[in-house]
N, C-alpha and C positions, 0 to 999 in steps of 0.2 A: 313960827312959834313951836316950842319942842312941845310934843305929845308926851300925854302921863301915860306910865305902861295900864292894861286892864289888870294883870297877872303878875304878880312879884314876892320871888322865892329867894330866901337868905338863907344862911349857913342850917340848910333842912339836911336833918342826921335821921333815917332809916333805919333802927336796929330791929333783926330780929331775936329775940331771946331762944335758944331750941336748946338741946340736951346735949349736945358738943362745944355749945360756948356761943358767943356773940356776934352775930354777922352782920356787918357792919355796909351793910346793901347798898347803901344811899349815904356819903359820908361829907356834909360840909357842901353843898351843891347850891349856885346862885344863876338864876337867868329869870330876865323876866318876857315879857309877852302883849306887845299894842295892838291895838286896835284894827281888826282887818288884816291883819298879817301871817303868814304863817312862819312860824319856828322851827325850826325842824331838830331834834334829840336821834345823834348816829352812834352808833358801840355795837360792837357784839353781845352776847347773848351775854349776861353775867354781868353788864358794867352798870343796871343801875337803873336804867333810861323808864320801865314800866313801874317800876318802884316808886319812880319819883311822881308819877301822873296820877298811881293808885291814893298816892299821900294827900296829894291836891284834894285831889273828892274825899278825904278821908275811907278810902274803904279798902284798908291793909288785913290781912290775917290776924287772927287775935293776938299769936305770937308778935305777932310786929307792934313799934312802938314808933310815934314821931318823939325824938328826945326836947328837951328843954333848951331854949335858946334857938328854935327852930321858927322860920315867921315864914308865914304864906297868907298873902296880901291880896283880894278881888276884890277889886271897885271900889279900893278903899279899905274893905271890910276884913278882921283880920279870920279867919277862916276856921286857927285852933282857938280863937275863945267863943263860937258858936256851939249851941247847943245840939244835938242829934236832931231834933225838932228842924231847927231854924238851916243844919246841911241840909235836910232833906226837901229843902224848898228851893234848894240851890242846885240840886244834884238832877239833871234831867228838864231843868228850866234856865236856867242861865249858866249852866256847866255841863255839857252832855258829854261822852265818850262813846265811841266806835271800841268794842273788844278786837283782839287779835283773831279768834275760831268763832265767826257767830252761832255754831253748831252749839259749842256749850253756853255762848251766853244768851242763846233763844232760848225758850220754856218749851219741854217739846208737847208737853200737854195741853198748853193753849196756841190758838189761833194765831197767825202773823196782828190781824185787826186789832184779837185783844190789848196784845200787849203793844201796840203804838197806842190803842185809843185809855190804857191805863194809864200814860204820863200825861194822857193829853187833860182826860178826867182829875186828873191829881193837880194840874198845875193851870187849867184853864176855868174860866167858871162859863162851862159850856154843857148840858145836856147827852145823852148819850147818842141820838141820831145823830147830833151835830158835831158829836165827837168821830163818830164813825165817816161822815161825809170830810172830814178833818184828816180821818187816814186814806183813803180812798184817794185825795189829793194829794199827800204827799207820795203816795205808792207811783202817782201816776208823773211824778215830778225825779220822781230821783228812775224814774225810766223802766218802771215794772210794767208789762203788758196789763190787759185786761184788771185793773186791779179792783173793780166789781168782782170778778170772783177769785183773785190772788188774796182778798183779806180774810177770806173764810178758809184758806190752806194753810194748814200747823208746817212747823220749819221743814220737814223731814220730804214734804214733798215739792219746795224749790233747790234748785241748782246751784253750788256754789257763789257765783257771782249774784242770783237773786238772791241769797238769804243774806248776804252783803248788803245790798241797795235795803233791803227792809231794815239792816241793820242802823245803817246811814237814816233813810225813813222814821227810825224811831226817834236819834238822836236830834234828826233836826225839827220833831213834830212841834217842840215850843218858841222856837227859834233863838236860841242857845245864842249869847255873846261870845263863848269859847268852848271851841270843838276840839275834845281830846282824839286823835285819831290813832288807838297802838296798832305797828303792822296791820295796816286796812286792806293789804293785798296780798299776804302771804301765802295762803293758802291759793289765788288766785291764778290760773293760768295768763302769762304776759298780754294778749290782749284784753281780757278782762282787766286786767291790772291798769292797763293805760286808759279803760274808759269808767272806772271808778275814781281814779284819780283828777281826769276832768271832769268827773260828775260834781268832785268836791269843790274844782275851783271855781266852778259854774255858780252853785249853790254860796261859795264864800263871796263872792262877786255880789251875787242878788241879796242873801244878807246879812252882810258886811260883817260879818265873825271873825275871829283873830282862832286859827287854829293852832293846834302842838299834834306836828308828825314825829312819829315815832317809828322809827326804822331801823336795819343794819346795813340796810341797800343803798350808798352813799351816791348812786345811779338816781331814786327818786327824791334825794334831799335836792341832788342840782337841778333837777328840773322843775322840783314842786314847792322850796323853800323860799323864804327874802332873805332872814337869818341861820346862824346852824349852833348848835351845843355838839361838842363829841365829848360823850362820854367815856372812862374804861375805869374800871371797879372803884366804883362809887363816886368815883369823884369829874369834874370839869376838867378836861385837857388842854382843850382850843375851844375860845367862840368869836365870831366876826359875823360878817356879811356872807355872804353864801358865796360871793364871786373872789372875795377874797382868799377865805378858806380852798379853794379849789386851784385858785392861781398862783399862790402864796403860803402855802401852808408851812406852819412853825416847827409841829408839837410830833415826834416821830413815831407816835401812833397814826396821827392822821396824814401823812405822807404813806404810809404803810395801808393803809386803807383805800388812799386812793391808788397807790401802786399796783392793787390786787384787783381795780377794774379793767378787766380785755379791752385790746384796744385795737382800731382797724386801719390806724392812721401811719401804724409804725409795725415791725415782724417781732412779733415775742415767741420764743422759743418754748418758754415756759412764762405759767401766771406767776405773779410776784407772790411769796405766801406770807404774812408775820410769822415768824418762826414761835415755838412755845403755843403755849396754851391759856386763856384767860386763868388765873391762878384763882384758888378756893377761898373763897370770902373770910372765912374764917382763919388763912392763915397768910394774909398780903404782906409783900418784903417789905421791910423795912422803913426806905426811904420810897423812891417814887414806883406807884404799884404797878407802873409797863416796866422799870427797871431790870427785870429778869427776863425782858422780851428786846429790848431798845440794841440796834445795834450802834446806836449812837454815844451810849452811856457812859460815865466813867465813874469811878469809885467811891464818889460824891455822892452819885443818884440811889447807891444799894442802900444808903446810913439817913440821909436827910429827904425832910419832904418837899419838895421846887413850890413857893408860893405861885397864884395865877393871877402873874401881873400883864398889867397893858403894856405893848410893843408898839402898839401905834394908834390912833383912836380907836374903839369899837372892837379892837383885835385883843384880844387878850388867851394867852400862853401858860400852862404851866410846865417849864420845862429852863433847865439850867442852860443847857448847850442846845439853844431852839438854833443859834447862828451856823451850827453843822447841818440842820435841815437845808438851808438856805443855800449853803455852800455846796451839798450834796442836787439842789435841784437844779444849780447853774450846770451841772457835770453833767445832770442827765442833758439837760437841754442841747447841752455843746455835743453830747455824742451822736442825739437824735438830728442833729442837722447835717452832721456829718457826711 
């Protein structure tokens, strides 16, 4: 029996309105999100990918707008005809998010306790000891030492990777159906990074949340993902399976991405680089917005925009000449065996 997604996003447009004109952050973007699963959203800085999870929750900068004809769908419920009221019952109880720097999204005036035992207070009908014994356990779940006295310490005095886990800590204190997670390692040194990331599958395991990893690290989307979204300025490129997208890839940004992972298995002289630069929101070519990067392109791609169609089930592409990827990875292949 096919499963109904939890999370389901259509043609969501991200403008921001600013004093140079219209930027168009997030433009036309569809994926959705089942049950217990995780997603995984990969791009570079610029393409859109945090835009699109701030949208979710509705908490955009004021300059920012979600445009008309934009639908974001949880559990049914459509999300933009909710009221401020009725998010905020949603936002931190059945929709949490992990921020990118928990440096600025802690309060550094209060306590790690307070602020887990404030969502717990806001969204449980539970007392304040029992709120507090409420964080104590999760402190002690997502692997904080001592957390008898870790919940009486403000951010400034744990370690990167613990103000992390408290970060995680807060977000799972209701036990959230969808955990947004932007860059949950970045700042993180690599082994911190590989045991926050199984902290997460530990906890998605035990319960059963359907998360959206958010990355540019296309290293933790294969290890940490089931599905993938590759974003690049605003729009959907490639999305499949995660084993697909990596064995198989279409779209020649995401050949290009994975190209630019080191590898030990084969002598690189040099890292592979995408040449160019993500180009300024405000002023995207014409036709397809990697078109001024693609060295696959032709003159097609500069004037029109490539729709994102399906190539095979679940695979969907947006890209005229995805068949030059395809052509270009039999080449690699046949050299590397060489």
């Amino acid at each position: 029996m096919e499963k109904n997604p939890l999370l389901i996003v259509r043609n969501l447009r991200t403008y921001f309105y600013t004093e140079d004109g219209v930027v168009k952050a997030v433009d036309g973007v569809d994926f959705e999100v089942y049950e217990g699963e995780t997603l995984g959203i990969v791009g570079e800085s610029g393409s859109g990918k945090s835009v699109s999870s701030l949208a979710v929750l509705r908490l955009l900068d004021p300059k920012g707008k979600i445009e008309e004809g934009s639908e974001i769908i949880f559990n049914g419920k459509s999300l933009l005809e909710l009221s401020e009221d009725e998010m905020r019952r949603i936002r931190g109880n059945d929709i949490a998010m992990i921020f990118q720097e928990p440096m600025v999204a802690l309060n550094p005036v209060f306590t790690i306790g307070d602020q887990i035992m404030e969502a717990i207070l806001l969204h449980r009908d539970v007392d304040k000891k029992a709120a507090r014994q409420m964080a104590i356990d999760m402190l002690n779940k997502v692997g904080i030492p001592e957390p008898e006295k870790r919940i009486d310490e403000y951010p400034h005095e744990l370690s990167g990777g613990m103000r992390q886990r408290a970060m995680i800590a807060m977000a799972l204190s209701c036990r959230p159906k969808l955990l947004i997670a932007d860059e949950p390692t970045t700042a993180l040194d690599v082994t911190i990074q590989a045991q926050i990331l199984e902290l997460m599958k530990e906890l998605q395991r035990e319960y059963g949340m359907a998360i959206i990893l958010i990355t540019h690290d296309v290293g933790v989307i294969a290890e940490n993902a089931d599905r993938v979204v590759v974003m690049y300025g605003g729009k959907v490129m490639e999305t499949s399976d995660v084993q697909t997208t990596f064995k198989k890839p279409k779209h020649p940004y995401t050949w290009g991405l994975l190209n630019s992972i080191p590898r030990l298995d084969i002598e690189q002289e040099r890292l592979y680089s995408i040449p160019g630069m993500v180009p300024d929101p405000l002023h995207f070519p014409a036709g397809c917005r990697f078109s001024n990067r693609c060295e696959f392109g032709e003159e097609k791609c500069s004037v029109e925009m490539p729709p994102l169609v399906e190539i095979e089930p679940g695979h969907m592409v947006r890209c005229f000449f995805h068949q030059k990827v395809e052509e270009a990875q039999k080449l690699s292949k046949a050299g590397e065996g060489a």
